[in-house]
N, C-alpha and C positions, 0 to 999 in steps of 0.2 A: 058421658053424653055423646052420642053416635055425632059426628060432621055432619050427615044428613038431615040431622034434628032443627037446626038453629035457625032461626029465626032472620025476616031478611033483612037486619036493621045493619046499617055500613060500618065497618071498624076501621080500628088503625093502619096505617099503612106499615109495611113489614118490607125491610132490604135480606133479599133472599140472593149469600152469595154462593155460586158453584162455582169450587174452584176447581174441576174435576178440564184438564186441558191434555188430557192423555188418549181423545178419542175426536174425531172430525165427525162429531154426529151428536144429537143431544145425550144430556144425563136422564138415565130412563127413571131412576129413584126420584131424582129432583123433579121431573115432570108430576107425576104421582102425588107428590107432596103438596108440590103451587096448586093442582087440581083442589086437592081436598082444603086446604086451607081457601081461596077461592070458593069454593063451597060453601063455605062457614063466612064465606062476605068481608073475608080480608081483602084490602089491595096489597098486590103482589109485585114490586119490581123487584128482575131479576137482574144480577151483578155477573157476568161470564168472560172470561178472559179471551175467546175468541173476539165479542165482539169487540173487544177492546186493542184488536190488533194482533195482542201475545199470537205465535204461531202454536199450532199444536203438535204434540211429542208425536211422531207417525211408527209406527212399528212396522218392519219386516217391508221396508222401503228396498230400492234394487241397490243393491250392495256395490262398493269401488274397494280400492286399495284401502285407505283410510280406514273403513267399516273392521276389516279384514286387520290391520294392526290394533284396532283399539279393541277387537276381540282376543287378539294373541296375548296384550297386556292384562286385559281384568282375566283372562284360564292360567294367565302364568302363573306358577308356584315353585320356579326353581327356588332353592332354599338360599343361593345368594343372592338370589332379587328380590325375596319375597318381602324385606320392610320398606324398599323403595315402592313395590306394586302397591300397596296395603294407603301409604301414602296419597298416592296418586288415585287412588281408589275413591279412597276419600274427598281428596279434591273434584272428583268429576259427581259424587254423589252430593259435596254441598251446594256445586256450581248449578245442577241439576232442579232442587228445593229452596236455593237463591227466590228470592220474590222478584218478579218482575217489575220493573220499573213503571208501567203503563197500569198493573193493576195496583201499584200502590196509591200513584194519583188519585185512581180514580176511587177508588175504594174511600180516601180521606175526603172525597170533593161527596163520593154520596153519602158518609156518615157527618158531614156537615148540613144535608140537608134534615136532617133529624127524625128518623124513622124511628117508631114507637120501640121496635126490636131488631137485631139482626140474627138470621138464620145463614150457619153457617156448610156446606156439606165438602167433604177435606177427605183426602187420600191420608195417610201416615207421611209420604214426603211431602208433605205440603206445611210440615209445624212451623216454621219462621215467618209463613203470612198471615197462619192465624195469630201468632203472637205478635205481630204489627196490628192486624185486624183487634185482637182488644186491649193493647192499650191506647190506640187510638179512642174506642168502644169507652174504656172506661173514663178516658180524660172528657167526653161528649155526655157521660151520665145514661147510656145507653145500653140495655142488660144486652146478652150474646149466647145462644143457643147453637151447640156445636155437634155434630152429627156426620159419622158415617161408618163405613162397611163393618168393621173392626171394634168400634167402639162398645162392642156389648162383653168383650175381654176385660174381663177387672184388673190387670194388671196392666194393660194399656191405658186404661180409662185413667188411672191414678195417677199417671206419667201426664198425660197432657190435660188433669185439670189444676195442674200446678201452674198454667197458664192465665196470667194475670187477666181478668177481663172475662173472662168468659162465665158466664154464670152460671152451665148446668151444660153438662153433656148428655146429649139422647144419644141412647145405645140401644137399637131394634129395631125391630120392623113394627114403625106407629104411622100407617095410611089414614087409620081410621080413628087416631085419638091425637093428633099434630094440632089439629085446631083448638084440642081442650087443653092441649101443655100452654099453648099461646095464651091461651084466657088467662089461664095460672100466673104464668109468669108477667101478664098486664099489669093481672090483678095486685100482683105481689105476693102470692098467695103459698101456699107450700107445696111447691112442685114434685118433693119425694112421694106426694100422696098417686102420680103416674109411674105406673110402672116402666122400664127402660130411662129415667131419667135419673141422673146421677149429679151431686153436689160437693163441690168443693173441702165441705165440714164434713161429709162422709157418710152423710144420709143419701141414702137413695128409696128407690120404689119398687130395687128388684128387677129381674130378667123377664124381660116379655118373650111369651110362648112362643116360638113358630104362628105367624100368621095361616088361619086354614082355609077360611072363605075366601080365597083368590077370584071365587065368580062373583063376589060382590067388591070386586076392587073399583076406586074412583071411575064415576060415569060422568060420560060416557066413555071418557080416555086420558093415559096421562096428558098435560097440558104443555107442547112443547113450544107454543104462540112466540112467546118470549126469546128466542133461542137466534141466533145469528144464520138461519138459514140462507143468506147472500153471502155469508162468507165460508160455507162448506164446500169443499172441490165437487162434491157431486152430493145434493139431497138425499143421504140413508136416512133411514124410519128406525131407532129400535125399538123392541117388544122381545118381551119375556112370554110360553107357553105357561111355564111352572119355577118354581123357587124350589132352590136343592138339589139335588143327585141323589137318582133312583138306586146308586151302586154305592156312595158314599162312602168307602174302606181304606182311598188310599192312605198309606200313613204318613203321607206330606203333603197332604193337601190342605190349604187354607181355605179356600171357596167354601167348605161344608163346615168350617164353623164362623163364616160370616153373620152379619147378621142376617140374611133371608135366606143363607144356604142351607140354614140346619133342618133337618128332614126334607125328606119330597114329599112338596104338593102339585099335582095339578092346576091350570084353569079350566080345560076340557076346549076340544078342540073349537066349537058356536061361541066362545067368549070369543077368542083369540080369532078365529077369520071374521066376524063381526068387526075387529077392533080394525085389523088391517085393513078392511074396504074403506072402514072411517078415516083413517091416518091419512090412506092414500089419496083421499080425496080432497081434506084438509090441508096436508102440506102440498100435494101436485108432484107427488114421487109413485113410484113404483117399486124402487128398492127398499130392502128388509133386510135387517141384519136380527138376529133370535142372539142374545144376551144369556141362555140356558147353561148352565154349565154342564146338561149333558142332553140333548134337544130330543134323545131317543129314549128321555127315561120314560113316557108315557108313550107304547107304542100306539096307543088310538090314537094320539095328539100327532105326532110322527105321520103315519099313514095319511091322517087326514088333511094335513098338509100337501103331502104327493098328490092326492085324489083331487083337491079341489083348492090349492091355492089361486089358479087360473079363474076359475070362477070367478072367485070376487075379488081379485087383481088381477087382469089379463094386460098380458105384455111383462107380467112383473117379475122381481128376479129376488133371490135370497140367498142368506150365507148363514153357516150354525157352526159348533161345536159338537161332536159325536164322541161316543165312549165305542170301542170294538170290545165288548163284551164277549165270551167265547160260550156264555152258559145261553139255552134255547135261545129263540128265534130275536137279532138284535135290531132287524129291519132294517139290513146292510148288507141285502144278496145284492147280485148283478142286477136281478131285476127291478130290487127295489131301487137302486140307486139308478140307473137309465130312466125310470120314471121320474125319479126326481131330479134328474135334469130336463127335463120335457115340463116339469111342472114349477122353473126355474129357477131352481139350488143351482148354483154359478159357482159355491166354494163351501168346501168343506174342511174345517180343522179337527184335529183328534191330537190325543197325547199317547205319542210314541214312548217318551220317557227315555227307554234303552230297548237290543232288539238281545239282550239277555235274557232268556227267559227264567233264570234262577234269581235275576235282581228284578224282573216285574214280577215273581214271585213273593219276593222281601216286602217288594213295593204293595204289595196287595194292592194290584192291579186288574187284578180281573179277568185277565185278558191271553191269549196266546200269540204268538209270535208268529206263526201261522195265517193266524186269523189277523192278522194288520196286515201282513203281506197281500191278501187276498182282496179286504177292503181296498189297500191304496190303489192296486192292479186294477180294480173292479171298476173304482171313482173314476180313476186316469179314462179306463176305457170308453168309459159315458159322457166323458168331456168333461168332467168335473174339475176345476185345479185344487188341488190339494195340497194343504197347510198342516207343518207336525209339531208340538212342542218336545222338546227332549230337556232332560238333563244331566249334568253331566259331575262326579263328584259323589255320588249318592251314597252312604255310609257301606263299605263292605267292596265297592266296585274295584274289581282288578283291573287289569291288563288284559287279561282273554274277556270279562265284558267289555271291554272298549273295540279289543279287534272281533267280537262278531257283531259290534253296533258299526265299525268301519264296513267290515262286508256287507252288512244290510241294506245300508245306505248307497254303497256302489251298487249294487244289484237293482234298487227303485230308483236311483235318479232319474231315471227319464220322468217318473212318475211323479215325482215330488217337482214343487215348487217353491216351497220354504219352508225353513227350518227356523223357528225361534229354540236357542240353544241356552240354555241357562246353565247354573252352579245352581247344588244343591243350597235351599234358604228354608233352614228347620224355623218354622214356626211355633207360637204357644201356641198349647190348648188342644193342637192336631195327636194322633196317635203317637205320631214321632217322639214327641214330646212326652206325653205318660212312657213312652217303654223305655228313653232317654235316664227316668225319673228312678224308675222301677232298678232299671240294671246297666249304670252310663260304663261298668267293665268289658260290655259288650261292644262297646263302638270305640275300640281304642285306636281309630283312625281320626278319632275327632280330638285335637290336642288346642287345649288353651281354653273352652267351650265355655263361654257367657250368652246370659240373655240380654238384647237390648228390647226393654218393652215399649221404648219411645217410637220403635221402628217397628215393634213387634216380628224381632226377627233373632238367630242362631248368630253367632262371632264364634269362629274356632280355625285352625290351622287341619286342613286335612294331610296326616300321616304319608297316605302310599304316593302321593304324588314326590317325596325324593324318590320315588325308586327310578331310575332312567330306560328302561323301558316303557314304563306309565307314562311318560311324560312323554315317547317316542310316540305311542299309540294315541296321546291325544293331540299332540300336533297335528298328526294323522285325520283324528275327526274333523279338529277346523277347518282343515284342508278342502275337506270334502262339504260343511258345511258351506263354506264361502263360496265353492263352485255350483252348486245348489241357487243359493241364492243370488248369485249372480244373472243365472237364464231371464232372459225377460218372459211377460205374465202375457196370456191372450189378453184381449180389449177387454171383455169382461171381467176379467179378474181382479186387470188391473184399479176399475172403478171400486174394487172394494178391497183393495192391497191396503195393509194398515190398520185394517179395524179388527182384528181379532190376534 
């Protein structure tokens, strides 16, 4: 039964918690969700850790000493440090998924007010508060529907519904059938009969497809009413153009088998500037951040951003994520990017990865080495500030990849403005992982190599880092990373430092 269908008779009231405290702007999925179920005549309180004081995680903040040592300890891998680092690793990643004291409070004060259901949406580090959240849930008599990115991985899913309390994990993209799991689960009824919903006893409903109709997503907009907007440093808007990546190959990428990243869809450009006039008018913002994980996979969508964002936001400004694709036209010449600061894109991120072009090769990346030279030059010139991801560790990388990603990186500095610099983190399910499966004699850099699928992530000891040149060359990259991210940001940039 469509959400649109039902009837206007008033239901139970539903505690909808987002524990999602890793971005200074709303949850764009969870908006989406309160819309639709709202729709269908639920009342909605929503449970959010900003408003409840917790700070939120800010990424690619302006770097000090400190930033700079606690990056030298998690890249370390000298071989007589490495069980003391591994340690300490751990300590900062439980310290991290620790539940906050503010939302345990509160979280017990509103499942004492007796909400019919709780709806829960959770990163992977966030398992020690849903496992407070239901056995709290179950001592109250109160079912607990648990949901998010990840969850449509059967081997993650199997991990976390071993957690007491929780009565059913949804795993997919369900805009448009959330309200008829709710019914179900009121009703008591048998929920494996929804597809993306997964049960404890090991009945489920199956994988839900790729959602396709994106131009009939909840109307008029996700619903972010609910949301601590007094307590954001600066009112961002997010929005999604399309779900997935038009290039989808890398073979570490997690994003494309989320659950809305698998395949690319469009909205087409009349949803999406529609939606932004709405947004903007509703919250009293002008800034936009695009959620895409690759903003240029639909060049019409792209262009027509440049063309007429101004239109139906004027004064307004926006930030995405790009892919520098090297194959025809990626809609990231000089020109097009001087317009899209005129039409105002303030910050642009892209994945650098390495500036090796025989490991963005491995990486099936897409892209030339070349060709990101050109884009970052190009961005810089238009006034654009520019944001890279790299990483660093990636099965196979020597020492000459680390010193031509050292030179790279001297040569753009002026150009760059941050570096989010990671350690390679194999995931399930990604390419990495079938050719890991297929032929693991091949990656005999990867020593010790288990799945944790509680975390949905890779444990292994990477080999070439005893060699002491490797480890000369990557102190070398910190080095340059930390100076990078050091520079301070223009005024604009700085209002959306953190969100990507």
């Amino acid at each position: 039964m469509n959400v649109y269908m039902k009837n206007n008779q008033a239901k139970s009231p539903l505690l909808f918690i987002d524990l999602n405290n890793f971005a200074a702007y709303p949850t764009l999925a969870v908006g989406y969700l309160i819309r639709s179920l709202r729709t269908a005549h639920y009342a909605v309180n929503l449970l959010s850790p900003l408003a409840l004081g917790v700070p939120a995680f800010a990424r690619d903040h302006a770097e000090g000493w400190k930033d700079q040592l606690l990056r030298r300890l998690y890249f370390s891998s000298h071989p007589l440090l490495n069980r003391m680092h591994d340690r300490l690793r751990n300590l900062h990643s439980r310290w991290l998924s620790h539940p906050h004291p503010l939302m345990i409070k509160e979280v017990h004060e509103a499942i004492a007010k007796r909400p019919a259901a709780i709806l829960i949406s959770a990163y992977l580090t966030q398992y020690e508060m849903c496992v407070e959240i239901g056995k709290v849930a179950k001592a109250a008599g109160i079912p607990v529907l648990l949901g998010g990115p990840f969850f449509n991985l059967s081997n993650v899913t199997k991990e976390w519904l071993k957690i007491e309390g929780i009565t059913a994990i949804v795993g997919g993209e369900v805009d448009f059938t959330v309200a008829d799991i709710v019914d179900t689960l009121l009703a008591k009824g048998d929920l494996s009969q929804h597809k993306g919903v997964f049960l404890p006893n090991g009945k489920n409903g199956g994988i839900v497809p790729p959602l396709k109709a994106l131009s009939m997503l909840p109307v008029p907009v996700p619903d972010f009413t609910d949301f601590p907007w007094d307590k954001y440093p600066h009112p961002i808007i997010p929005t999604m153009t399309g779900r997935g990546c038009s290039w989808g190959a890398c073979t570490f990428c997690g994003d494309v088998i989320s659950a809305n990243g698998r395949t690319f869809r469009s909205r087409g450009i009349t949803s999406v500037l529609n939606e932004l006039k709405q947004q903007s008018e509703t919250h009293k913002s002008k800034d936009f951040i695009f959620l895409d994980i690759k903003l240029n996979s639909d060049l019409d969508v792209w262009n027509g951003l440049i063309d007429h964002f101004q239109e139906f936001v004027p004064e307004g400004r926006w930030i995405g994520t790009v892919h520098v694709n090297h194959k025809g036209d990626n809609g990231l010449s000089a020109e097009r990017l001087k317009a899209a600061k005129k039409a105002g894109l303030t910050r642009i991120s892209f994945g650098l990865e390495s500036a090796s072009q025989s490991l963005l090769d491995e990486m099936k990346k897409g892209t030339k080495i070349e060709k990101c030279s050109d884009f970052i030059l190009a961005a810089h010139a238009a006034g654009i500030s520019v944001r890279t991801s790299m990483m660093q560790g990636f099965p196979g990388e020597t020492v000459e990849d680390l010193r031509q990603t050292n030179i790279f990186l001297k040569k753009h500095f002026h150009a760059l403005d941050r570096v989010r610099l990671s350690l390679f983190k194999p995931l399930p399910d990604t390419p990495f992982d079938r050719m890991y499966q297929k032929n693991p004699d091949k990656y005999v850099s990867l020593k010790q190599f288990k799945w944790d699928y509680k975390l949905a992530r890779g444990l292994y000891r990477y080999h070439p880092s005893r060699n002491k040149d490797y480890r000369k060359a990557k102190r070398e990259l910190l080095k340059i990373v930390y100076a990078i991210n050091k520079k301070p940001l223009t005024d604009d940039a700085r209002q959306f430092n953190g969100m990507m």
